[in-house]
C-alpha positions as CSV (number, residue, x, y, z in Angstrom):
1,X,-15.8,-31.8,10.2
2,X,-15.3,-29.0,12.3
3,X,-17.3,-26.0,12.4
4,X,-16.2,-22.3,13.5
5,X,-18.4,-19.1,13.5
6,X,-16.9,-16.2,11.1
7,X,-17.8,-12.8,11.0
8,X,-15.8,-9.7,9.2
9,X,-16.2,-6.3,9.3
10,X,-15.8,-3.0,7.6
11,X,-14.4,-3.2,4.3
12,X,-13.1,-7.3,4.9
13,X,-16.8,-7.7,3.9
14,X,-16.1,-7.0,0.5
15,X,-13.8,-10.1,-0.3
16,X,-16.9,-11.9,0.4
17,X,-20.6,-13.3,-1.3
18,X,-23.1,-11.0,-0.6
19,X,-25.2,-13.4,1.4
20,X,-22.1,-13.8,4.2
21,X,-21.4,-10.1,4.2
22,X,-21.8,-8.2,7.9
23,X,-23.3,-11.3,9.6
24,X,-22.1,-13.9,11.7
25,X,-21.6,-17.3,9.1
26,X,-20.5,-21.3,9.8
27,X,-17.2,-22.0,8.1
28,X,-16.3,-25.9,8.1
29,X,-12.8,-27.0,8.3
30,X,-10.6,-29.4,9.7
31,X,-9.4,-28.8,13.0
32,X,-7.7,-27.7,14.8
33,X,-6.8,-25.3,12.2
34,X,-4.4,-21.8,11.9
35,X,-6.5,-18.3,11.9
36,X,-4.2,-17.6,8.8
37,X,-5.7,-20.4,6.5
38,X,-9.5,-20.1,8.2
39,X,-9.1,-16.2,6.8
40,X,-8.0,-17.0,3.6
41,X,-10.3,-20.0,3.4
42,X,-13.0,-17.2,3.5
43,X,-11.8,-15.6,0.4
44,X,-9.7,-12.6,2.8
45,X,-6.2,-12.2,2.0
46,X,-4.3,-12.4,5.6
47,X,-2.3,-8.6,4.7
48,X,-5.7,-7.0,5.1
49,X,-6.3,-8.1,8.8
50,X,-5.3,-5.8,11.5
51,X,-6.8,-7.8,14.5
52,X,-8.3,-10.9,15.2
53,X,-10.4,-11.8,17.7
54,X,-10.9,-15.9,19.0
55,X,-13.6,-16.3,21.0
56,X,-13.0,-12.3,21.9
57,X,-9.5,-12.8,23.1
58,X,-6.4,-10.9,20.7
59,X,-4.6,-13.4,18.8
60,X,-2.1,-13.9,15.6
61,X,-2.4,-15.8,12.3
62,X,-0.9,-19.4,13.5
63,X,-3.7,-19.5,16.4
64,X,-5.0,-22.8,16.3
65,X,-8.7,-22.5,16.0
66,X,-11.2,-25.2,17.3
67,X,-14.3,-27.0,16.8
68,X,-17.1,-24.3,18.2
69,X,-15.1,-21.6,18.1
70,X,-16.2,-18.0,17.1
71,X,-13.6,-16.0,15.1
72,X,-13.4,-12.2,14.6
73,X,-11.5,-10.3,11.8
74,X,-11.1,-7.0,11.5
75,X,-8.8,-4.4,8.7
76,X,-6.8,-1.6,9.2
77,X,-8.0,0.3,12.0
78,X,-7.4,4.0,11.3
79,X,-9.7,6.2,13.4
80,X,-8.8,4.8,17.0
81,X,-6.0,3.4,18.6
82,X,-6.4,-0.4,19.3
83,X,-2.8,-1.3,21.3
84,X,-3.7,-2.9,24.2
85,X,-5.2,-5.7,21.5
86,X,-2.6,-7.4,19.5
87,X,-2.3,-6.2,16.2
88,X,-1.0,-9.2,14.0
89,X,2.9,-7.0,13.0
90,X,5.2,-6.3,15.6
91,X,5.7,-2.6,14.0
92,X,5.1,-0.8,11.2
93,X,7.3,0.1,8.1
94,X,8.2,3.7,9.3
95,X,9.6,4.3,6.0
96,X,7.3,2.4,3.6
97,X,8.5,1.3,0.3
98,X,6.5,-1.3,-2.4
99,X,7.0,-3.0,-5.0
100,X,3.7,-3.7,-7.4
101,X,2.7,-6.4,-9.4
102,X,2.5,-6.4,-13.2
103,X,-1.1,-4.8,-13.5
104,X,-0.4,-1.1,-11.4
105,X,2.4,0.4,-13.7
106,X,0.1,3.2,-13.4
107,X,0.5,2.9,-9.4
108,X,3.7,2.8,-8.9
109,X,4.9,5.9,-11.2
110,X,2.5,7.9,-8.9
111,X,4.0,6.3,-6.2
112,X,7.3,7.2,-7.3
113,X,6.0,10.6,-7.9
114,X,5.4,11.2,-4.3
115,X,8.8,10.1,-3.4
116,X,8.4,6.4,-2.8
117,X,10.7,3.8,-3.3
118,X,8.3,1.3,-6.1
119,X,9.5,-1.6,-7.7
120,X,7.4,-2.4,-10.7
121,X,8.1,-5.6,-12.6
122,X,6.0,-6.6,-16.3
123,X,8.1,-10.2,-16.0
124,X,8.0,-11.3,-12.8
125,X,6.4,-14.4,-11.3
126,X,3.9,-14.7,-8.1
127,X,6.3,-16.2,-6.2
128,X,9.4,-13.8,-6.9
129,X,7.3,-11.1,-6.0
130,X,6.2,-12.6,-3.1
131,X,10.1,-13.0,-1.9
132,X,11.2,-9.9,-3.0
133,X,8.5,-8.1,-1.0
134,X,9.9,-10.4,2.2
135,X,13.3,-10.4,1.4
136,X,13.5,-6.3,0.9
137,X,10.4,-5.1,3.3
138,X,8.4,-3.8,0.6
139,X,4.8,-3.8,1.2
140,X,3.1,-5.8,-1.9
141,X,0.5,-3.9,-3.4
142,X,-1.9,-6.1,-5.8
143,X,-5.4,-6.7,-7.1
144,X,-4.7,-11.1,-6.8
145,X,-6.3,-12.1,-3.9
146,X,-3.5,-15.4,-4.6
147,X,-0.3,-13.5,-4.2
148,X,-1.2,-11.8,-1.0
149,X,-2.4,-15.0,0.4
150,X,1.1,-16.4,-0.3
151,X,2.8,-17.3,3.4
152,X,6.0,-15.2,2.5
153,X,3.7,-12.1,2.4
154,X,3.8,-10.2,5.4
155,X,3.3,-6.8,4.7
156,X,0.2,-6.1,1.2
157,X,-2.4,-4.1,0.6
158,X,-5.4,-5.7,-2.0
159,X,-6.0,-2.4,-4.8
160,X,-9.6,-1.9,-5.3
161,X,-10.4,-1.1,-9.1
162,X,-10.6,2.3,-9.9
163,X,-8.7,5.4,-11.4
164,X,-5.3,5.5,-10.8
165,X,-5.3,8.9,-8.7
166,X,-8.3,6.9,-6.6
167,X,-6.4,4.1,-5.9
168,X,-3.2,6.2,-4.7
169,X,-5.4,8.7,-2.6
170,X,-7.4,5.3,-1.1
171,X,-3.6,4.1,-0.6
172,X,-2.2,6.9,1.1
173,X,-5.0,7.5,3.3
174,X,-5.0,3.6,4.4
175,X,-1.3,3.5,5.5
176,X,-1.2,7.4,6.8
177,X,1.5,8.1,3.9
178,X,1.0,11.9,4.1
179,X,3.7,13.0,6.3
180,X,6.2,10.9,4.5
181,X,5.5,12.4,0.9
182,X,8.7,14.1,-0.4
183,X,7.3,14.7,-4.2
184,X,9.4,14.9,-6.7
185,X,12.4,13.5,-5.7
186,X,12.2,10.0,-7.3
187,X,12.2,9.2,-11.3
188,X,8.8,8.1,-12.5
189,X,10.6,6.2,-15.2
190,X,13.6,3.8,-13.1
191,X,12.8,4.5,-9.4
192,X,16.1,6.3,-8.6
193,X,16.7,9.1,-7.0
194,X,16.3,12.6,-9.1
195,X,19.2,15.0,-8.2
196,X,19.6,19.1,-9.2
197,X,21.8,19.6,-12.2
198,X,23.1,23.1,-13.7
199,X,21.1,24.4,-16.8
200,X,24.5,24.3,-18.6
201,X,24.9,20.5,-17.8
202,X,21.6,19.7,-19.8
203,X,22.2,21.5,-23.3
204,X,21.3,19.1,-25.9
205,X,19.1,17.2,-23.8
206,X,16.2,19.3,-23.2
207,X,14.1,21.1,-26.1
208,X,16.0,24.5,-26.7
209,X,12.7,26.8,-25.4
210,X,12.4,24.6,-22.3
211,X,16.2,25.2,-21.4
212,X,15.5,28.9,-21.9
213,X,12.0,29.2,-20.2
214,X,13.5,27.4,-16.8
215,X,16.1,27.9,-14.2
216,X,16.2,24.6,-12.3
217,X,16.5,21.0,-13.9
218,X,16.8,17.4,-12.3
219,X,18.4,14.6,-13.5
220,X,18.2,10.9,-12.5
221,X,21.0,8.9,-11.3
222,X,20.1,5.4,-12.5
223,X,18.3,6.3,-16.1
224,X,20.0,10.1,-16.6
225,X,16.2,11.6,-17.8
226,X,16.0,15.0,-17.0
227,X,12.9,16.7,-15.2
228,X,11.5,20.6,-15.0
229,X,8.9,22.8,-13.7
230,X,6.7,22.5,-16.4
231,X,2.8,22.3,-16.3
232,X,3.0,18.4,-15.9
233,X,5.1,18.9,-12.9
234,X,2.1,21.7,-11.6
235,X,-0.3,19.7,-12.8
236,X,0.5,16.7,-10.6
237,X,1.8,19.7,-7.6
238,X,-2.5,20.1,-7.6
239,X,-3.4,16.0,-7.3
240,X,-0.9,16.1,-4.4
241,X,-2.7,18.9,-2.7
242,X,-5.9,17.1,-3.5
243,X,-4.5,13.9,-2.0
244,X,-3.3,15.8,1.1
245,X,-4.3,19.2,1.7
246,X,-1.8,21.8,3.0
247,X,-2.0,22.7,6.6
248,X,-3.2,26.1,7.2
249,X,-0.4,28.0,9.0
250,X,-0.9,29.1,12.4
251,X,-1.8,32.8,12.5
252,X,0.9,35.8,14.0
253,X,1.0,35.6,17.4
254,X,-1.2,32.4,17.7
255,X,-0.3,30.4,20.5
């Protein structure tokens, strides 16, 4: 039995017993072995490393690791640039879509909300997830440690529990999503895109006082629900803000 010195850091430590947490620790295994199964040995699922470290040199997931060797892992780095290290993707998903397992319906209507494309599923299996998420670039967002272990996973993030608006604000600040929040322009309800529709075109489909009170509807291609300005729609303007705060404007004359 091979033997290979572990240590994680940051919030990696949390997939772990508390008596192995922010410490160097001996992990037996059979060598030689990947970094990938080594990782996930340790209880981390692989879509939560950003770098790994063997024997302080940059390497991927299928390094083989050795008897005596010391292995690093660290997550997401977000506060400094680490390039001339290898991160373990080649690039990231410049426009990031999802698709969530059965337990974050909740998730992915925000999601949706703020313009992303999420595919939620109640009826789906591990491993059809696990392909759709490869097959269609989707970044798998989950609280089973199993599916984002799966090999076909490249691209995951593990969802803490907490309140829904936590775990989307925790979410967007992981993966930067800010600048690529276009809210309201998605239905909650089907994931298709919501389109502006003459007030004439929804008579009959709107309460009567609604279709007087407002000017500008939306309907959705795929489902056909109509949206409004109402206080819902303000209400969730103010959790975006929360989320991501506007930009101050640059004074007059400011250079």
């Amino acid at each position: 039995m091979a033997t290979v010195t572990l240590r994680c850091y940051a919030e990696l430590n949390d997939f772990l017993p508390p008596e192995r947490r922010q410490r160097d620790w001996a992990l037996g295994f059979v060598a030689p072995s990947p970094a990938r199964h080594l990782v996930e040995l340790a209880g981390v699922p692989h879509t939560e490393v950003e770098l790994l470290l063997l024997n302080g040199v940059s390497v991927d997931l299928e390094a083989d690791v050795g008897d005596g060797d010391r292995l690093a892992v660290y997550p997401l780095f977000e506060a400094f640039d680490i390039r001339p290290a290898l991160r373990l993707r080649s690039r990231p998903l410049r426009r990031p879509r999802f698709i969530a397992d059965a337990h974050l319906g909740a998730l992915a209507r925000r999601l949706r909300m703020l313009g992303f494309d999420t595919l939620w599923f109640n009826d789906v299996g591990d491993a059809e997830l696990a392909h759709l998420s490869a097959a269609q670039h989707r970044i798998l967002l989950s609280r089973d440690r199993g599916l984002l272990m799966r090999q076909a996973v490249t691209h995951g993030c593990f969802i803490r529990p907490a309140p829904t608006w936590r775990q989307l604000a925790a979410l967007v600040e992981r993966l930067q999503l800010c600048a690529e929040i276009a809210p309201f322009t998605r239905c909650t309800a089907c994931n298709a895109a919501i389109l502006p529709v003459a007030a004439a075109d929804v008579r009959g489909r709107v309460p009567p006082g609604v279709r007087a009170r407002e000017q500008h509807f939306w309907r959705c291609k795929g489902c056909g629900r109509i949206y409004w300005q109402g206080t819902h729609w303000q209400a969730m303007q103010r959790r975006i803000d929360e989320i991501c705060p506007p930009r101050p404007r640059p004074k007059a004359g400011a250079v």
